[in-house]
GUTI-803765 format. One record per atom (N, C-alpha, C, O): x negated, y negated, z. Coordinates in steps of 0.2 Angstrom, whole numbers, plus 2048, in hexadecimal, padded with zeros to 3 digits. Example, Ala and Ser with C-alpha at 12.3 -4.5 7.8 and 13.67 -1.06 7.14 Angstrom:
2
7BE81C827
7C2816827
7BE810827
7B981182A
7C080B823
7BC805824
7C0800827
7BD7FA828
***
This chain:
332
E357406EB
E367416F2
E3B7476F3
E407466EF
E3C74B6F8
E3E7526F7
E4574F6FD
E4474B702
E4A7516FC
E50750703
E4D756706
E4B75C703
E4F75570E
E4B75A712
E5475D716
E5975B718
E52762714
E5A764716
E5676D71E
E5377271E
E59769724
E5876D72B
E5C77372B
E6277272C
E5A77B72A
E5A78072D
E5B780737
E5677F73A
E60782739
E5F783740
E62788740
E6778A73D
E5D78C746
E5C794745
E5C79874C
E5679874E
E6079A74F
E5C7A0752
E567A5751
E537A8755
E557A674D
E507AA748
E4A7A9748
E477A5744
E477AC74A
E3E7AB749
E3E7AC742
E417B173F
E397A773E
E357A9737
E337B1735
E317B472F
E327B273A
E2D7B9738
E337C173C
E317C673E
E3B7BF73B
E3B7C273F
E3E7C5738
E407C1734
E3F7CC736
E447CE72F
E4B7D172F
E4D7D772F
E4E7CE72E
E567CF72C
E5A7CA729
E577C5727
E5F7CA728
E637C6721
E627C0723
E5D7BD720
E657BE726
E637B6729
E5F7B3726
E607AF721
E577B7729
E4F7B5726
E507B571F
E517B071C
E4F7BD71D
E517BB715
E547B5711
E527B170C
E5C7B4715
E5F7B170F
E5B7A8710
E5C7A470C
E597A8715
E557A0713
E4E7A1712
E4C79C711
E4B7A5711
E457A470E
E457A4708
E417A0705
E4B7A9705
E4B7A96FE
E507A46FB
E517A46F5
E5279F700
E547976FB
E4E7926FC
E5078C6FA
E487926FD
E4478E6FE
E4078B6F6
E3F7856F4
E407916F3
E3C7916EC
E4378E6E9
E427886E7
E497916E9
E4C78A6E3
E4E7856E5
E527806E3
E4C7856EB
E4F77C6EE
E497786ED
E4A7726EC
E4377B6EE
E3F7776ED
E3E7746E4
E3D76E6E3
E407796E1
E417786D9
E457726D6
E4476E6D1
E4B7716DD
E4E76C6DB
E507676E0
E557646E1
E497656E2
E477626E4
E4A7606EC
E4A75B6EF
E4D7666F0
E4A7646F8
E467686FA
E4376C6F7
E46768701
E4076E704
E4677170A
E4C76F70A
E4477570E
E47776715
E42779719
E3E77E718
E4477471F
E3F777725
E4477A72C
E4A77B72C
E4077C730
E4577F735
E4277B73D
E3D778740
E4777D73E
E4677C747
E49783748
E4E786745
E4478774C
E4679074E
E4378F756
E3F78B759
E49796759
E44795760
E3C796762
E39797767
E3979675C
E3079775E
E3079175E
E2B790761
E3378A75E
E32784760
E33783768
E3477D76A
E3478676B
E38785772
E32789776
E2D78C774
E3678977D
E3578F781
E3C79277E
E4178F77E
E3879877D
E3D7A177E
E3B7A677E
E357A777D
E3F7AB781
E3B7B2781
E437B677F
E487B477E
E417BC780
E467C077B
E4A7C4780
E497C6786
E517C577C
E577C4780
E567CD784
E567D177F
E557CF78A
E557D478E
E587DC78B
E567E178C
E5D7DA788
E617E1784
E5F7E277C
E5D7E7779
E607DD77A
E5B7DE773
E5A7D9771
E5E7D576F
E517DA772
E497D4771
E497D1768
E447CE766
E4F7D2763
E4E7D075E
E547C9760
E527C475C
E577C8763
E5A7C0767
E567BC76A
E547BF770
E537B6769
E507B276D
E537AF76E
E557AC769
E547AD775
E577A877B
E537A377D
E507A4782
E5279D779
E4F79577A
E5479277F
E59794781
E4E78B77F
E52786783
E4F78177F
E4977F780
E5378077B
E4D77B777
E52775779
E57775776
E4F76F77F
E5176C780
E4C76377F
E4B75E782
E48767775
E47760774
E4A76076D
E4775E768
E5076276D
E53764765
E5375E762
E5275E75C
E56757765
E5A752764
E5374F75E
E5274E758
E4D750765
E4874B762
E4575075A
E4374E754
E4575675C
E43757755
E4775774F
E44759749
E4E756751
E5175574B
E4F74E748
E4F74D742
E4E74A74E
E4E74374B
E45743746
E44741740
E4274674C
E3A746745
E3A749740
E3574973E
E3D74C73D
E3F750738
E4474B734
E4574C72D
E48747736
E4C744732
E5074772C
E4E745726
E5574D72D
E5674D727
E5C749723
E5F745726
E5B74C71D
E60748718
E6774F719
E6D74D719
E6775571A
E6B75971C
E6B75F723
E66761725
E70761725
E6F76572A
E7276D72B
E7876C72B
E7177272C
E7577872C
E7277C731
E6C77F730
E7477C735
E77782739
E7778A73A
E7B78C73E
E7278E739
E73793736
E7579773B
E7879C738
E76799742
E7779D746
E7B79974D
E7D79374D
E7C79D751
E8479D756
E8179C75C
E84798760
E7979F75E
E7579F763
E73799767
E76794767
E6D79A76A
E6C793770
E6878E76B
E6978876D
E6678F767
E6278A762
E6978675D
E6978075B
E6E78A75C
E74788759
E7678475D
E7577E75D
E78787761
E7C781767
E7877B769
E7C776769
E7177B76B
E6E77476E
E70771767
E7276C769
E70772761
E7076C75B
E7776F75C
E7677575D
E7C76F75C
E8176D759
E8476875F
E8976475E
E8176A766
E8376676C
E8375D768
E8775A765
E7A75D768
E75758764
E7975375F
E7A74D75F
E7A75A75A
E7F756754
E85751754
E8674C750
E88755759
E9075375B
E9074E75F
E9574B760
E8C74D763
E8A747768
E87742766
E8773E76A
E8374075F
E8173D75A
E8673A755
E87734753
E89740754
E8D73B74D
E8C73E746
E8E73C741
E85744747
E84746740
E8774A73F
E8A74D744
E8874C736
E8A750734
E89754732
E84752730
E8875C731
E86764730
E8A76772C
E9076572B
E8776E72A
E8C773728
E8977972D
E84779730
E8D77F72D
E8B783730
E8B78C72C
E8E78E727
E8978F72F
E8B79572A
E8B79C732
E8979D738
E8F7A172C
E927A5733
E8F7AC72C
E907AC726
E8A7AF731
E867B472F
E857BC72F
E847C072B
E887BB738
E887C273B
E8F7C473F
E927BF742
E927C973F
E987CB741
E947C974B
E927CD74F
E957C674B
E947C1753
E997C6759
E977CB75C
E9F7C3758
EA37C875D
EA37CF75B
EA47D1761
EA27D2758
EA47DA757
E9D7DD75A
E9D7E375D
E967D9758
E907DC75B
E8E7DB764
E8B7DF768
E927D5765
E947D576C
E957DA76F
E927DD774
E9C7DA76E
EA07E0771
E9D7E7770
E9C7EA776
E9B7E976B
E967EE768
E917EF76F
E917F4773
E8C7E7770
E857EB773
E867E877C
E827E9780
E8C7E577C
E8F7E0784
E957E1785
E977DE78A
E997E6782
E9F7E6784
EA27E1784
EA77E3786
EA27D9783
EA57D3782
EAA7D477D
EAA7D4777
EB17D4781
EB77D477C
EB67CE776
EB47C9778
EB87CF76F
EB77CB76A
EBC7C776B
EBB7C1769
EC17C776D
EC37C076F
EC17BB770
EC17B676D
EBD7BC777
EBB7B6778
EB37B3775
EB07AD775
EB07BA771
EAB7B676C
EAE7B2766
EAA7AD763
EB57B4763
EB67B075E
EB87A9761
EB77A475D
EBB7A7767
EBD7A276B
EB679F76A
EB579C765
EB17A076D
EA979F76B
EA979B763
EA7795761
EAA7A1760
EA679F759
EAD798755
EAB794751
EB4799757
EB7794753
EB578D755
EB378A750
EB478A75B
EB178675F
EAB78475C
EAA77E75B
EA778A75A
EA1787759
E9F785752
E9A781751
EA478674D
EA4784748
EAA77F748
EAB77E742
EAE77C74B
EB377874A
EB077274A
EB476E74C
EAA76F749
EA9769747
EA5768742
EA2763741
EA476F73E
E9F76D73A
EA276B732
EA876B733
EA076972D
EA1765726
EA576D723
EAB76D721
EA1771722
EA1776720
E9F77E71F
E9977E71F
EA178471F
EA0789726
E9D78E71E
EA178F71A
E9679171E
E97796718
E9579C71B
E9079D71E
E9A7A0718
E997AA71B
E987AC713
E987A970E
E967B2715
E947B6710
E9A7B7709
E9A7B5704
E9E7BA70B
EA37BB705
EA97BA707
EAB7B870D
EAE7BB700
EB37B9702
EBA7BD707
EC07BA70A
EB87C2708
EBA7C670D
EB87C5714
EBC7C7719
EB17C1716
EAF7BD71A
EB57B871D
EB97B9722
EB47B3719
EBA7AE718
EBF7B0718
EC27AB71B
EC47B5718
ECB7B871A
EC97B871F
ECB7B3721
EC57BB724
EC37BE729
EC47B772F
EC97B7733
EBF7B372E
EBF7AC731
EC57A8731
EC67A4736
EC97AA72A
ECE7A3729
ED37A672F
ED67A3733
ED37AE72F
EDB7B0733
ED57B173C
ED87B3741
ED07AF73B
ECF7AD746
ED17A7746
ED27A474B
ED17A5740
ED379D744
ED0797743
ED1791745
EC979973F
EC579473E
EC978F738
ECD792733
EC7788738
ECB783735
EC4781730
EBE781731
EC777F72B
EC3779727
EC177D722
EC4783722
EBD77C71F
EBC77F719
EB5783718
EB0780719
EB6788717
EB4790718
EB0792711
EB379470C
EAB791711
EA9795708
EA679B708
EA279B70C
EA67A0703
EA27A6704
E9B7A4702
E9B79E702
E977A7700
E907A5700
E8B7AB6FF
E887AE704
E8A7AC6F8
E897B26F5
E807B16F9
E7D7AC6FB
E7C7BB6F7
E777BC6F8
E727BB6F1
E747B76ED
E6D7BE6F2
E687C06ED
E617C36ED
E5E7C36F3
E5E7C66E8
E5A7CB6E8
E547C66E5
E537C16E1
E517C96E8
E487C76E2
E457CD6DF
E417D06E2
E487CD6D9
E477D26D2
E3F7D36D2
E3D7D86CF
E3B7CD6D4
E357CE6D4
E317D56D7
E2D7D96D5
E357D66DF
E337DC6E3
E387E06E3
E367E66E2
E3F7E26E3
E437E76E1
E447E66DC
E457E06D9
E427ED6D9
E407F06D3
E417F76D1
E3E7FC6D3
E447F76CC
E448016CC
E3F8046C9
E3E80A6C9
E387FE6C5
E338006C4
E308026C9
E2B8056C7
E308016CE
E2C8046D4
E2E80E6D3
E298126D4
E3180F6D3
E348156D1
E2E81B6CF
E2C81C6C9
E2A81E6D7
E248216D2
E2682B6D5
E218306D5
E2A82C6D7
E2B8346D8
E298386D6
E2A8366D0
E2683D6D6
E268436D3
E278496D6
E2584E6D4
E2C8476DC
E2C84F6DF
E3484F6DC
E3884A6D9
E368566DE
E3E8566DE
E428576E3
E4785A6E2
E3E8516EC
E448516F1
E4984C6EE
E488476EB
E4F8506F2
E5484A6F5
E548436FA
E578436FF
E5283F6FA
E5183A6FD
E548336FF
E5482E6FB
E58834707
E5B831709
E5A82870D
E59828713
E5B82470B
E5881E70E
E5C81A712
E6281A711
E5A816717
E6081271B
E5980C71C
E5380E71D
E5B80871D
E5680071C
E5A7FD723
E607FB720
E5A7FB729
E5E7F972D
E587F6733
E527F7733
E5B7F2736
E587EE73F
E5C7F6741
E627F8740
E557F9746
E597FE74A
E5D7FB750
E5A7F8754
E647FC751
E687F9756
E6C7FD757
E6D801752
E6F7FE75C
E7680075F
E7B7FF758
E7E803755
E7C7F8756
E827F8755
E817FA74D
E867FA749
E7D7FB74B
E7B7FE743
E7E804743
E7E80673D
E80807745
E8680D745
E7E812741
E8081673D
E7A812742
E7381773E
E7381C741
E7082073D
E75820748
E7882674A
E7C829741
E7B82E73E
E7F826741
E8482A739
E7E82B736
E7D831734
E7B827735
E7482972D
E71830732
E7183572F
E6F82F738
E6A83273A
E6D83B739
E6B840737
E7583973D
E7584073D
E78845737
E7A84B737
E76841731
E7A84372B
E7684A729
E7084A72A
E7A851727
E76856724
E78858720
E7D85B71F
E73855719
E75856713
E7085A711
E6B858714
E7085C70E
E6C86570B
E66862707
E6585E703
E62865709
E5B863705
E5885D705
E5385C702
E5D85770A
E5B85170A
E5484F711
E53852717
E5084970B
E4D845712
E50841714
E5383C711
E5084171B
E5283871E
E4E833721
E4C834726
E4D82D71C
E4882971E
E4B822722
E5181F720
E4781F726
E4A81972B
E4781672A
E4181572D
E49811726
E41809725
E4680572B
E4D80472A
E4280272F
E447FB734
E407FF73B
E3E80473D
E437F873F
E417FB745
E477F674C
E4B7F274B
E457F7750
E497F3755
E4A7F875C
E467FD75D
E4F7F5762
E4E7F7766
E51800768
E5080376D
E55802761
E58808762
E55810761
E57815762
E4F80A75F
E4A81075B
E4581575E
E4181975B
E45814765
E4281A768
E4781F76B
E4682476C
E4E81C76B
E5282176D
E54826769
E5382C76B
E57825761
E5782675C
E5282B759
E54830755
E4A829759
E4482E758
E4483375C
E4383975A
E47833762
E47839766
E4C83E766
E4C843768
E5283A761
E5883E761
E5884375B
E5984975B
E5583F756
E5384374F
E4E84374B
E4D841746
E4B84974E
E4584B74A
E4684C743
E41850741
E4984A740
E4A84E73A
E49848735
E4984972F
E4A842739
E4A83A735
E44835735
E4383373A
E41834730
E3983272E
E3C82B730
E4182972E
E38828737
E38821738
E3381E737
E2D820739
E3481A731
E2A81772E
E2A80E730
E2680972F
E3080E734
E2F806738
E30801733
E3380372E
E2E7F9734
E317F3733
E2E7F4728
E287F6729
E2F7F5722
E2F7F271D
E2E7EC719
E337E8718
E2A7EA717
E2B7E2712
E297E470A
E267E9708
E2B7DF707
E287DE700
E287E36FC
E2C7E76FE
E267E56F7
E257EA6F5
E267F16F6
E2B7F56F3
E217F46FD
E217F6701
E287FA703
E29800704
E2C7F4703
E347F5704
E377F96FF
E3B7FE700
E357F56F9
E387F46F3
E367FD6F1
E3B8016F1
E317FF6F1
E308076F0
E3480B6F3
E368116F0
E378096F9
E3980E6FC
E408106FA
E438156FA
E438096F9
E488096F6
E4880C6F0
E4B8116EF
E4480A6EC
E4480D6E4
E428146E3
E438166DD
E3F8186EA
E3E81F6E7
E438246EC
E428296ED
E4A81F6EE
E4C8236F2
E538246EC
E558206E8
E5782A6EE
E5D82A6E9
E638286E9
E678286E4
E648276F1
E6A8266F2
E698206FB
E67822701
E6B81B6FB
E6B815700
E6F817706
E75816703
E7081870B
E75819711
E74814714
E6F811715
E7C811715
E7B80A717
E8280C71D
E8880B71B
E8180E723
E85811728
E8A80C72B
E8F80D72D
E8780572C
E897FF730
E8F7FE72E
E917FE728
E957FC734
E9A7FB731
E9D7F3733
EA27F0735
E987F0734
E987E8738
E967E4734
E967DF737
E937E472D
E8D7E272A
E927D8728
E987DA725
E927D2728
E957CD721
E927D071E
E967D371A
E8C7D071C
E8B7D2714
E867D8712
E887DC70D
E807DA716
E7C7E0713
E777DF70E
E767E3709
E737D870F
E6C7DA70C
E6B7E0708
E6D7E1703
E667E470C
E627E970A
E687ED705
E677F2701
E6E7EB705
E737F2701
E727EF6F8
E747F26F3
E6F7E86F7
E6E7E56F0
E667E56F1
E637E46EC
E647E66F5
E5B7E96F3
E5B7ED6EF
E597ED6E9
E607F36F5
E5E7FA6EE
E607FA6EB
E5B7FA6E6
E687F76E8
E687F96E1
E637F56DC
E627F76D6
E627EF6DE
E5B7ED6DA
E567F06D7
E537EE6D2
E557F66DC
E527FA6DA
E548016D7
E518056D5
E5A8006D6
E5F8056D1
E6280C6D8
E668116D8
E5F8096DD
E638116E3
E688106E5
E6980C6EA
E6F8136E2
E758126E4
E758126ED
E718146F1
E7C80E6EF
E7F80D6F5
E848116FA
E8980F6F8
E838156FF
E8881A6FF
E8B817706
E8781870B
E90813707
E9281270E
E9A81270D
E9D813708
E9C812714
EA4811717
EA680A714
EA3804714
EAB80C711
EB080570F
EB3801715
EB9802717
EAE7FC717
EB07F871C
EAD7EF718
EAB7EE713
EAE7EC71D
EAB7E571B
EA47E4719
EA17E571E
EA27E2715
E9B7E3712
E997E770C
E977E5707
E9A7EE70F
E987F1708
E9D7F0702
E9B7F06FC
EA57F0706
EAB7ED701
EA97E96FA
EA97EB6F4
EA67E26FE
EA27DC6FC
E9D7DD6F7
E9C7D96F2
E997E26F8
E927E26F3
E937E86F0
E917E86EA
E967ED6F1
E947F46EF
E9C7F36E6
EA27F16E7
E9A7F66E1
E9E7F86DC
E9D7FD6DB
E987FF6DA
EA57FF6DF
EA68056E0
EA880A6DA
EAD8096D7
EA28106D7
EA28136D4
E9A8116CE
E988146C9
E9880B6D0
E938076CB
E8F8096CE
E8D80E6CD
E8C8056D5
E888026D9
E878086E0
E828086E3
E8D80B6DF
E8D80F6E4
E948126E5
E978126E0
E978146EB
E9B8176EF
E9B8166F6
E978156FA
EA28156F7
EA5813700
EAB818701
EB18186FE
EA881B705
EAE821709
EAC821711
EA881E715
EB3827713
EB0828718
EAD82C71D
EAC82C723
EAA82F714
EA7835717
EA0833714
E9E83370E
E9C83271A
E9582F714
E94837710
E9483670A
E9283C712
E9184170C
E92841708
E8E842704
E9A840706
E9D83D701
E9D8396FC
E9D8396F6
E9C834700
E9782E6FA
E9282F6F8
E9182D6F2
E8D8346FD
E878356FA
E888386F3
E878356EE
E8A83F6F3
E8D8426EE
E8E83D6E8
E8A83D6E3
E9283A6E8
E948376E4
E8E8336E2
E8B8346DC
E8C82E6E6
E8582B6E4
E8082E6DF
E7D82A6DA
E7F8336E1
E788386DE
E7C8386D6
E778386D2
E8383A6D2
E848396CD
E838326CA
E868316C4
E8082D6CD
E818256C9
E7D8256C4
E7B82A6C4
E7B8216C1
E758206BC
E7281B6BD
E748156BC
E6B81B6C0
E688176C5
E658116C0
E6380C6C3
E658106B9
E668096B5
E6C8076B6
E6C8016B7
E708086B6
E788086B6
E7A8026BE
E7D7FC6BE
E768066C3
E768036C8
E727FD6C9
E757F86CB
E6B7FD6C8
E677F86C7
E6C7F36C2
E6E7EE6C6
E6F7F16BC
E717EC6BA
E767E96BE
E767E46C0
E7B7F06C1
E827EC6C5
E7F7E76CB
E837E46CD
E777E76CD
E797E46D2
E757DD6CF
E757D76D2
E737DD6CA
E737D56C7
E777CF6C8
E757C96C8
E7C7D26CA
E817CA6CC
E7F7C76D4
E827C26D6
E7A7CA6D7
E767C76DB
E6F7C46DC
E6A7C76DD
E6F7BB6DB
E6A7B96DA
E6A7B36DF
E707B16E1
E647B16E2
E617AD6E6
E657A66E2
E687A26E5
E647A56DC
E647A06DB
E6C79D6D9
E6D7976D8
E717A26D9
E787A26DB
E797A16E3
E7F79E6E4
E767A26E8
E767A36F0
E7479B6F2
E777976F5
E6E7996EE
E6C78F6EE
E7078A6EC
E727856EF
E7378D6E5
E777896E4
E7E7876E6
E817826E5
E8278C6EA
E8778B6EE
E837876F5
E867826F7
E7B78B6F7
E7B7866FE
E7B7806FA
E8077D6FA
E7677E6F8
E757766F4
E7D7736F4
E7E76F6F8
E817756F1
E887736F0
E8C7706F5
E9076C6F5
E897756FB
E8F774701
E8E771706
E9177270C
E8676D705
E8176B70B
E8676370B
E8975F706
E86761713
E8775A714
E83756715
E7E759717
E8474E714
E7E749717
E8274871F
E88747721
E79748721
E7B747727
E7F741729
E8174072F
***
């Protein structure tokens, strides 16, 4: 018999960014070792999508209590700050059960960013929301600096990613021209800072835009010069990655940066600003370069050795990312 351990999510199943990713890609070694996880997301509720950007859905799932109870799990986690976060943690804490929770996205910073909502009073938001959980996991340990000095209490763990070496791959690697080709893998948004990628003019290069989102008609009009080929998966992804030669990863808000350990799985160096995130994933000089001049980095990038890069991002695996959750999960 498998222990059922509950995901709760703002997050639609089918929607793509790191969130999605990093729980779907603990399903296969949890099940190995014998639990499952299932979700409660707002596709269980009435919701409809938040008026300024339609990748937020705003529930009212105001029958959380009962479906936690039908599902009965043996553990419980948290994964988002949102309306589906809040109805279960109301739930939980009026119950008596116990949870862990996880802090994923820079919450206050993208506020203020796309509402002008001083971070102040978003982190007053975010300490609350986690001051009763068991225990709180963010991406890295520069995360965890981050949290411990707002104020958040109790016990804080970093919480590595990983890749699936299955589909990022540098065997995908099928060129035969000799452009320069520039990649950026992102949710089109405001706060992606992708204006920097878009207006970069670097000599002889393509600029290619895998994602989509609410930014992206503005953006297609601004810059004729920037191939927008829309939403990416599987493979598919993984190509683009692997035939491109250099990654722009412009966002300066990122906890952690998925796609910046896609590429190099696929051996394409990382070229971003040394800020929080890239700090974290990128070995600087290995894997890539962080300046503040993205041109600069690129440069530098284009001299890496794309075997070289491919191995360094090895220390990222899905099955290192399970076993810390497995470890830090509580009984309800």
């Amino acid at each position: 018999m498998h222990k059922t351990i509950l995901v709760i999510t703002d997050n639609l199943p089918e929607q793509i960014n790191g969130v999605v990713t990093t729980y779907k890609n603990l399903e296969a070694p949890a099940l190995r070792d014998g639990y499952r996880i299932v979700y409660i997301t707002p596709g269980q509720f009435r919701h409809f999508d938040c008026p300024i950007y339609n990748e937020v859905k705003i529930a009212f799932p105001r029958e959380m209590g009962q479906k936690i109870e039908e599902i009965n799990p043996d553990h419980i986690h948290i994964a988002t700050e949102g309306p589906v976060g809040l109805w279960a943690r109301a739930y939980l804490t009026k119950c008596g059960f116990n949870y862990n929770t996880a802090y994923h996205t820079k919450f206050p910073e993208g506020l203020e960013t796309l509402l002008g909502i001083p971070e102040s009073i978003t982190w007053r938001y975010i300490k609350w929301f986690h001051k009763h959980t068991g225990k709180v996991l963010t991406t890295t340990d520069s995360m965890v600096g981050q949290l411990k000095s707002k104020g958040l209490q109790g016990e804080i763990i970093p919480w590595t990613r990983g890749v699936d070496r299955n589909i990022f791959r540098s065997s995908l690697r099928n060129r035969t021209d000799n452009d320069l080709i520039l990649l950026c893998v992102s949710r089109i948004s405001k706060e992606k800072n992708l204006d920097k990628f878009c207006k970069l003019e670097y000599y002889g290069a393509r600029k290619i835009l895998v994602g989509d989102g609410p930014y992206r008609a503005e953006l297609e009009e601004q810059y004729s010069d920037v191939e927008f080929v829309g939403f990416k998966t599987g493979v598919e992804l993984a190509s683009y990655y692997a035939n491109a030669d250099v990654f722009v990863f412009p966002s300066r808000w990122e906890t952690f940066g998925i796609v910046m350990i896609e590429s190099m799985a696929c051996g394409t160096p990382v070229a971003a600003y040394p800020c929080q995130g890239p700090l974290d994933v990128v070995d600087y000089g290995v894997t890539g370069y962080m300046k503040n001049d993205l041109k600069e980095a690129i440069t530098q990038c284009l001299k890496l050795d794309r075997y070289t890069v491919e191995k360094g991002s090895e220390r990222w695996c899905w099955e290192a990312a399970w076993q810390i959750f497995k470890d830090n999960l509580v009984n309800v």
